[in-house]
C-alpha positions in Angstrom: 0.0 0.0 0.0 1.3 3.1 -1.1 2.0 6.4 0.8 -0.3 9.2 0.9 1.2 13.0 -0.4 -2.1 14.3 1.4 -3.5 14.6 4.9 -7.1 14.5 4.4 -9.0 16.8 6.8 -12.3 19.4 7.1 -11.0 23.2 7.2 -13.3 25.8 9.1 -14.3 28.7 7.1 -17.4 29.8 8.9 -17.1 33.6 8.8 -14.4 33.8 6.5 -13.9 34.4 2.7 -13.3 31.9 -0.1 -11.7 33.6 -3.0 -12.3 32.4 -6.5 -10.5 34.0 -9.8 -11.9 33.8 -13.0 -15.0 33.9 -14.8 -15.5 30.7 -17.1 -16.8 27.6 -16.8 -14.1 26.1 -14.1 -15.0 29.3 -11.3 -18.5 28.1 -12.0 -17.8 24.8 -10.8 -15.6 25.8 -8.1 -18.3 27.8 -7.1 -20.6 25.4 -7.1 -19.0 23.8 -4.7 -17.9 25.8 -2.3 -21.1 28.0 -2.1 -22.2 24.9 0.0 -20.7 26.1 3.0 -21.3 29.3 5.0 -17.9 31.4 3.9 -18.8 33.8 1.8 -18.0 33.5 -1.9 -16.3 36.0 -3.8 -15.5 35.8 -7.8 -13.5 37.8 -9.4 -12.4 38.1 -13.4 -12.4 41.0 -15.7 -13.9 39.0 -18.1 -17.3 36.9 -17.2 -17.8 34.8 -19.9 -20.8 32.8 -18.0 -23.6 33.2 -16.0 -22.6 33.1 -12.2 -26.5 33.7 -10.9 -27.5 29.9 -9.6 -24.8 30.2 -7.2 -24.6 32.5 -4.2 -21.5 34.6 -4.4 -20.3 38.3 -5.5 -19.3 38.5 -8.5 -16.9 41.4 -9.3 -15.6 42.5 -12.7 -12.4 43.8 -12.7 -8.7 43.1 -12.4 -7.6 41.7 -9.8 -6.3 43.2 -6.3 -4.0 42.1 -3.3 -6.2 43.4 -1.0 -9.1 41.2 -2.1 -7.5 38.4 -0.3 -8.1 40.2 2.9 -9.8 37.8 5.6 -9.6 34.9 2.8 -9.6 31.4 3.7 -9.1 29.5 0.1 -7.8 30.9 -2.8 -9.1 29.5 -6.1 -7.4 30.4 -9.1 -9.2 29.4 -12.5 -7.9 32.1 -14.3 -4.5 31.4 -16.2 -3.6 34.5 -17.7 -2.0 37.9 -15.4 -4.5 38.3 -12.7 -4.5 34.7 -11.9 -0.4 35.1 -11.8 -1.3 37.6 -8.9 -3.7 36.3 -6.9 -0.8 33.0 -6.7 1.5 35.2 -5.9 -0.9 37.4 -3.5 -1.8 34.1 -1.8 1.3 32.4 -1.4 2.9 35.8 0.0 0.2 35.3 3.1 0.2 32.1 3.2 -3.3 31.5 2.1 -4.0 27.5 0.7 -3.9 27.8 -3.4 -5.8 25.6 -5.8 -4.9 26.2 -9.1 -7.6 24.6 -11.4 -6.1 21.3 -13.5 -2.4 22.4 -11.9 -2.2 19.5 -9.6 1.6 20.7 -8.8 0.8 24.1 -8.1 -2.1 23.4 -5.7 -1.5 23.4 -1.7 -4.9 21.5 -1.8 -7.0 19.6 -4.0 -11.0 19.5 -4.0 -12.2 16.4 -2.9 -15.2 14.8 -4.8 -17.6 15.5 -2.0 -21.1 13.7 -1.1 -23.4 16.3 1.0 -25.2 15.3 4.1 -24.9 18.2 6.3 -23.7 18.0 8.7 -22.1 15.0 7.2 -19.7 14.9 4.6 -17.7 12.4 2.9 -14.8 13.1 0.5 -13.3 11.1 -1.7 -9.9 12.5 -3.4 -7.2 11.3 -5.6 -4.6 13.9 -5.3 -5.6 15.1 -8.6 -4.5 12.0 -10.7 -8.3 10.3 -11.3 -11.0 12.9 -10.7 -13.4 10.2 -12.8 -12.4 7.5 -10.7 -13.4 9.5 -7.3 -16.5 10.5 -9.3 -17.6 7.0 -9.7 -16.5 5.9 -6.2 -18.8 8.9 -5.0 -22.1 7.2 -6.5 -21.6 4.1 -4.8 -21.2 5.6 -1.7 -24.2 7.5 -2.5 -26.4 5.4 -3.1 -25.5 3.3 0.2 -26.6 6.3 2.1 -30.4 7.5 3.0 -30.9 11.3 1.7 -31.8 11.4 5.6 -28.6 10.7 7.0 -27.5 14.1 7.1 -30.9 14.9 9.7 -29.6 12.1 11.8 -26.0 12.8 12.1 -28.0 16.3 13.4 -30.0 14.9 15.7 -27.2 12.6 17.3 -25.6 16.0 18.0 -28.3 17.4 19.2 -28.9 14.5 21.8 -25.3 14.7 23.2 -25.9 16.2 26.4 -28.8 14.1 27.3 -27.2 11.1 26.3 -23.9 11.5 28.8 -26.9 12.4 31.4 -28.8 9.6 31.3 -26.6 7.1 30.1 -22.8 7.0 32.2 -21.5 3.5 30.6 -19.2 4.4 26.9 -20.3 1.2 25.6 -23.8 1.4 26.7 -23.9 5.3 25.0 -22.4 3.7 21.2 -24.9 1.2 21.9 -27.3 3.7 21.5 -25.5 5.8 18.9 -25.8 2.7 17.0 -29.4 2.1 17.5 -30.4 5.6 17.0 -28.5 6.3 13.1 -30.3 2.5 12.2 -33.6 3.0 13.1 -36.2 3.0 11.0 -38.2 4.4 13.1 -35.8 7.7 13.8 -34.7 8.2 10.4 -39.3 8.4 9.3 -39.4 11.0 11.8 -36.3 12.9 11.3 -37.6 13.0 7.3 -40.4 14.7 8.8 -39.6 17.4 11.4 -36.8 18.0 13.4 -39.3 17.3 16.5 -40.7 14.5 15.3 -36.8 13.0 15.1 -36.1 14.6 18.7 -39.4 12.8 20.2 -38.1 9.3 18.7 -34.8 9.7 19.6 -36.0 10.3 22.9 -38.0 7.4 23.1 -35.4 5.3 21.9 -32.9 6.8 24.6 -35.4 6.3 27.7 -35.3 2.4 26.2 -31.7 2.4 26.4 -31.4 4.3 29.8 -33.2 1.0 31.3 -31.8 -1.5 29.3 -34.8 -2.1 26.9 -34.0 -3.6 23.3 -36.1 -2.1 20.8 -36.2 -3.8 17.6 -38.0 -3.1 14.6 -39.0 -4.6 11.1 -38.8 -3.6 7.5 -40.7 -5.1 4.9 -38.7 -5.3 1.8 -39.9 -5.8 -1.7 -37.4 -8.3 -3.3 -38.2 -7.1 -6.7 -38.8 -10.0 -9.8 -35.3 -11.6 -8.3 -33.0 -10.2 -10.3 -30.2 -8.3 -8.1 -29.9 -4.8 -10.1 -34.0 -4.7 -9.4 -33.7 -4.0 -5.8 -34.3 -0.8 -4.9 -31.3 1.6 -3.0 -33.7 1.6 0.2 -33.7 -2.3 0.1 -29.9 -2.9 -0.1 -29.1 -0.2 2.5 -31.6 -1.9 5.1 -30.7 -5.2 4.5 -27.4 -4.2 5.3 -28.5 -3.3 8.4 -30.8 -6.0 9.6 -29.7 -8.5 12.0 -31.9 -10.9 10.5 -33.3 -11.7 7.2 -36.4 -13.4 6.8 -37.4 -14.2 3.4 -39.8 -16.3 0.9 -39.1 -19.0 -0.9 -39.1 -17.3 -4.4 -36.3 -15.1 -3.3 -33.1 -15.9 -5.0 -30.5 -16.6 -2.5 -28.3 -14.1 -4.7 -30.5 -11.3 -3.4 -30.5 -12.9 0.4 -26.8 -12.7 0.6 -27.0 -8.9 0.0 -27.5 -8.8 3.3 -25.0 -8.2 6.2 -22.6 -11.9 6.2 -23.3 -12.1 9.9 -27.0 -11.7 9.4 -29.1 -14.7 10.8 -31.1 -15.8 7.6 -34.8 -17.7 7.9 -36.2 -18.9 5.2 -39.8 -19.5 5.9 -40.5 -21.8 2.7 -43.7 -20.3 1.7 -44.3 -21.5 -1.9 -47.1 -23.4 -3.4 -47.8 -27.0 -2.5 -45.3 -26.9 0.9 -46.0 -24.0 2.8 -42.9 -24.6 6.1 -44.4 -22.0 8.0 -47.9 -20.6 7.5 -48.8 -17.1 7.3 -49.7 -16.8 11.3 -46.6 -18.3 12.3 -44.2 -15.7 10.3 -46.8 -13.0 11.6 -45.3 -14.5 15.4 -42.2 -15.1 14.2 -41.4 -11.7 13.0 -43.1 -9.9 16.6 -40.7 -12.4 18.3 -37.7 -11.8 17.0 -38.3 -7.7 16.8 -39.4 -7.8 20.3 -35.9 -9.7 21.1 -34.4 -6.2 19.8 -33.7 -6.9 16.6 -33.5 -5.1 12.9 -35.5 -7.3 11.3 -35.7 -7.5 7.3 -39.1 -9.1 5.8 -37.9 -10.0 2.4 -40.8 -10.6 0.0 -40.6 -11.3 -3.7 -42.1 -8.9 -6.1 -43.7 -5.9 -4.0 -44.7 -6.6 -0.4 -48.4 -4.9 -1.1 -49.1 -6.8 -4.0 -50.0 -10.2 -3.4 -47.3 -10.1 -0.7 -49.7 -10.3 2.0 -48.3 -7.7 3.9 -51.6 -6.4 5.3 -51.5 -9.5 7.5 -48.3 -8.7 8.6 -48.9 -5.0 9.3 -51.4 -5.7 11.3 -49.6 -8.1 13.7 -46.6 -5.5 14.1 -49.2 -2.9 14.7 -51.4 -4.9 17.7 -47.6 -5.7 19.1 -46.4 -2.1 18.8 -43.3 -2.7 17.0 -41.7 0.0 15.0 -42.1 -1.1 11.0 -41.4 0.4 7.4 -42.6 -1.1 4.0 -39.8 -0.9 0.6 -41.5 -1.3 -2.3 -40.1 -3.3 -4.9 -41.1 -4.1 -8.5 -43.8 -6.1 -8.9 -43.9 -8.9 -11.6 -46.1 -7.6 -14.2 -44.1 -4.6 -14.4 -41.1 -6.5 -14.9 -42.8 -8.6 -17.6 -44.0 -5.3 -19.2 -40.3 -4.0 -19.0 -39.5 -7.3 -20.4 -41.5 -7.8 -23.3 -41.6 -3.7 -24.4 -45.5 -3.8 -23.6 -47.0 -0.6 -22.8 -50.2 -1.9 -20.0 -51.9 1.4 -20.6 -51.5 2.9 -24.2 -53.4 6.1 -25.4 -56.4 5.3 -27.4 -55.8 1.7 -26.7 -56.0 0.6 -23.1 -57.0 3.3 -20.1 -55.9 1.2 -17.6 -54.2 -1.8 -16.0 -55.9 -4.2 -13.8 -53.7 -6.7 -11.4 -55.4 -10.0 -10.4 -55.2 -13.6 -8.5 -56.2 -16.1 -11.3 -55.8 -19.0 -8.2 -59.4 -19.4 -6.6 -61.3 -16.9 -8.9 -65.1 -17.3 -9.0 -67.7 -16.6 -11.8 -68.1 -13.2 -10.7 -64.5 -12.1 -11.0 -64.5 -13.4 -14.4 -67.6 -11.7 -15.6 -65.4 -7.9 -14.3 -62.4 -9.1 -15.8 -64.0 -10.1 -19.0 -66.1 -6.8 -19.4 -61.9 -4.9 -18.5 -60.7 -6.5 -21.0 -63.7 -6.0 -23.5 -63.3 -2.3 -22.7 -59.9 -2.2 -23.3 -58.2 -2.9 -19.9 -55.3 -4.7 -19.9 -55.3 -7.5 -17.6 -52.2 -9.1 -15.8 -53.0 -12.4 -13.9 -50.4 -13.4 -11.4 -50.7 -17.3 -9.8 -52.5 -19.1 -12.7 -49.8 -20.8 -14.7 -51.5 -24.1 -13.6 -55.1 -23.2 -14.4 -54.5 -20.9 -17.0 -56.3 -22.6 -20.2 -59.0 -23.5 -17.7 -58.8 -19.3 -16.8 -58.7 -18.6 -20.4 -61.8 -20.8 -21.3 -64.0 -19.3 -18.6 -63.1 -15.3 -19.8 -64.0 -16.3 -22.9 -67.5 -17.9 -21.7 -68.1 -15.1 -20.0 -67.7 -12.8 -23.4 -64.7 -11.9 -23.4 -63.1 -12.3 -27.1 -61.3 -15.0 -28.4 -59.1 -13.6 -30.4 -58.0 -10.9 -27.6 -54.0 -10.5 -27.6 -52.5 -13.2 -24.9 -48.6 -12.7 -23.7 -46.8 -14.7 -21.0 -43.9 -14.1 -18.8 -42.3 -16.8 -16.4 -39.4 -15.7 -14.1 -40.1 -11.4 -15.5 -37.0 -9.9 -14.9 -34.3 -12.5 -14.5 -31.8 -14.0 -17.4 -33.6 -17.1 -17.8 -36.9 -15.7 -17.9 -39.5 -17.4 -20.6 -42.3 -15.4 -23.0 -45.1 -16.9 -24.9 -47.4 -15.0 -27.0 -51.1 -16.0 -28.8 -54.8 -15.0 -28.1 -57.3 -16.0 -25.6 -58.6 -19.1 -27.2 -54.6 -20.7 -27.9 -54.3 -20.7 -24.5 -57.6 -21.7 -23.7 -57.4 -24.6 -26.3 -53.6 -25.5 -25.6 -52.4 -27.9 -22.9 -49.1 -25.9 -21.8 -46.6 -26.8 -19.5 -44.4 -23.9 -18.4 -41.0 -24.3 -16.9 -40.7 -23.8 -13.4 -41.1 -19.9 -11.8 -44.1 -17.6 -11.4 -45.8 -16.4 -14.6 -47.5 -13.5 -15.7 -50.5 -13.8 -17.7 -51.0 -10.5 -19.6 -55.0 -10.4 -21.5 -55.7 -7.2 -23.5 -55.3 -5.5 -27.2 -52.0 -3.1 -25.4 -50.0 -6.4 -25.4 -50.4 -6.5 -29.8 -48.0 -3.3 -28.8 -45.0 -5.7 -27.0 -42.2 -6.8 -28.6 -43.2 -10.7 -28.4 -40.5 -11.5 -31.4 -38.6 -13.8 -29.2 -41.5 -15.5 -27.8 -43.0 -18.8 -28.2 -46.3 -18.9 -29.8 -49.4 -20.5 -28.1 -50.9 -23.0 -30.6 -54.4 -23.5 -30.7 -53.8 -27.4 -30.0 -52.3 -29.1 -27.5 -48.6 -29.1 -26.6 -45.5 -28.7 -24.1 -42.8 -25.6 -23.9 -39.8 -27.5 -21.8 
């Protein structure tokens, strides 16, 4: 490991006076930066060649003078031609830290690619040699990080004083600290009001202060399986949960995104062997929150669609345990991504109707009939087993039989399979799909897909491997 040429640090100017020279396109983006704090910004070129208005700062135009370093903090210099020789030579005479834009060996300091979370700040630098590099390093890091951490690093601050009051053990008060910038429940409130964030905060310190774990539960959509579907929110919590309790028809890929020293439970819901049923996840869940821990409820597609999350809510909310719901995306609109088909489509279809094909009755088919007659487009989760049976009752029920018909079986993943036909293939057609939940698409919107790659549904009976 190499030897830095750097001493990374943050440098007060509260109060003080940042000096920029020039008046292109590189002062802009100084600017830009540095307006961030609370120094005041001064810019000064005889020639402004761009519009300096979106940022906060004096502009003056005019030569340059000694005495405008007066009281300066950081000289900029983006100006290469005489006054940006003097304001080097001004600065350097007082000792002032230079940056001389794209001079690496000129500068006394470089600017840091910097990610802004007042009062938190993270800065990544290079010494000048790969600004892309620390560009691309700063949107990992931001997308690890809520657009809320900023209010709690505040609000840990703020609790300081009646932290060492109430709590006199160091371990005991990072136990807290800990708690406090991971809860769910803190960063809600926090994204809501200052108050609201002191008032949980509080809560959670009085819970602390008499040894009380409080633990909470988040339930996460897991998206269509694929890994680069899950949202920012999901990865950053799972990160954080202590345990992970998931469905079968999450892909282990996305389970180990979790934290390596997260306990993992998989509760082996899937059709035909359900391991636990619905109440004993609803206790499970209570339990192991109530034990005090960060608790992630991973759920395939979106947790309020078909996830039965309502159940789940409502056994969280009767034990009074702190929870959040993720969204993820749902499977239709992963087969609609998939197959290029636009659900709603001007002049076409006005809307998009999601449905349980498993244990429909008449009456369900007679509304989703007279949707799709109307120009709905239908998508029908759970009824790859029953769905010529499905298809032969719409049609009964007047729906027509030449209506547009397009399947998806594992939407959103690599190996994912697409069939395409009308209403009476599949009713006519003994299929066999591969393995993986399917999405039944029914409705004149899905003529608009692109279903090239797809295998047709014959009006006679046969089997897709």
């Amino acid at each position: 490991m190499g030897q830095l040429n750097t001493f990374p640090l943050s440098y007060k100017v509260r109060g003080q006076r940042i000096v920029i020279i020039g008046g292109g396109e590189e002062a802009l983006n100084k600017a830009r930066l540095v307006t961030k704090t609370t120094a005041s910004v001064v810019i000064i070129s005889r020639h402004v060649e761009i519009d300096f208005s979106s940022v906060e700062a004096v502009v003056l135009v005019r030569p340059f003078e000694a005495a405008d370093l007066d009281g300066a903090a950081l000289v900029f210099v983006a100006d290469h031609g005489p006054d940006g020789d003097a304001a080097k030579l001004a600065a350097r005479a007082r000792n002032i830290p230079l940056n001389v834009v794209d001079i690496p060996d000129e500068c006394d300091f470089y600017t840091p690619s910097i990610i802004d979370r007042a009062p938190l700040t993270i800065a990544i630098s290079s010494e000048g040699d790969a600004p892309v590099l620390t560009r691309l390093i700063r949107a990992r890091i931001e997308a690890m990080l809520s657009p809320h951490v900023g209010a709690i690093a505040g609000l840990a601050g703020r609790m300081r004083h009646r932290v060492e009051a109430l709590i006199g053990d160091n371990a005991a008060r990072r136990r807290y600290y800990e708690a406090l910038v991971q809860s769910p429940a803190v960063e809600t409130a926090a994204s809501r009001s200052p108050v609201a964030g002191v008032f949980e905060a509080e809560t959670l310190l009085e819970a602390h202060a008499i040894n009380i774990k409080i633990g909470s539960v988040a339930l996460i959509g897991a998206g269509p399986g694929a890994e680069d579907l899950l949202t920012l929110r999901a990865q950053r919590l799972l990160q954080e949960a202590d345990v992970i309790v998931h469905d079968q028809l999450v892909p282990a890929a996305v389970v180990q995104m979790g934290r390596r020293d997260a306990e993992q439970i998989d509760v082996g819901k899937a059709k035909g062997h359900h391991s636990f049923s619905q109440a004993q996840i609803n206790t499970l869940i209570v339990r192991l929150a109530r034990e005090g821990k960060t608790v992630a409820r991973l759920k395939s597609g979106d947790p309020m669609v078909f996830g039965r999350a309502g159940e789940e809510i409502a056994a969280l909310r009767k034990a009074g345990i702190a929870y959040s719901v993720v969204p993820g995306v749902s499977a239709a609109l992963a087969a609609a991504a998939d197959t290029v088909t636009p659900v709603t489509l001007r002049k076409v279809s006005s809307g998009f109707v999601m449905a349980t094909a498993h244990g429909a009755d008449d009456a369900d088919l007679v509304h989703w009939a007279a949707l799709a007659q109307s120009g709905m487009t239908l998508a029908l989760y759970m009824g790859k087993s029953i769905a010529d049976a499905v298809a032969a009752r719409l049609i009964g029920q007047g729906a027509s039989a030449n209506l547009p018909v397009g399947i998806v079986v594992n939407a959103g993943r690599a190996y994912r399979s697409m069939y395409r036909g009308t209403l009476s293939g599949l009713a006519n057609g003994a299929v066999e799909f591969p393995a993986g939940p399917a999405i039944i698409f029914v409705g004149e919107a899905v003529a608009a897909g692109d279903w090239a790659d797809a295998a047709e549904l014959a009006a006679q009976s046969f089997k897709v491997a």
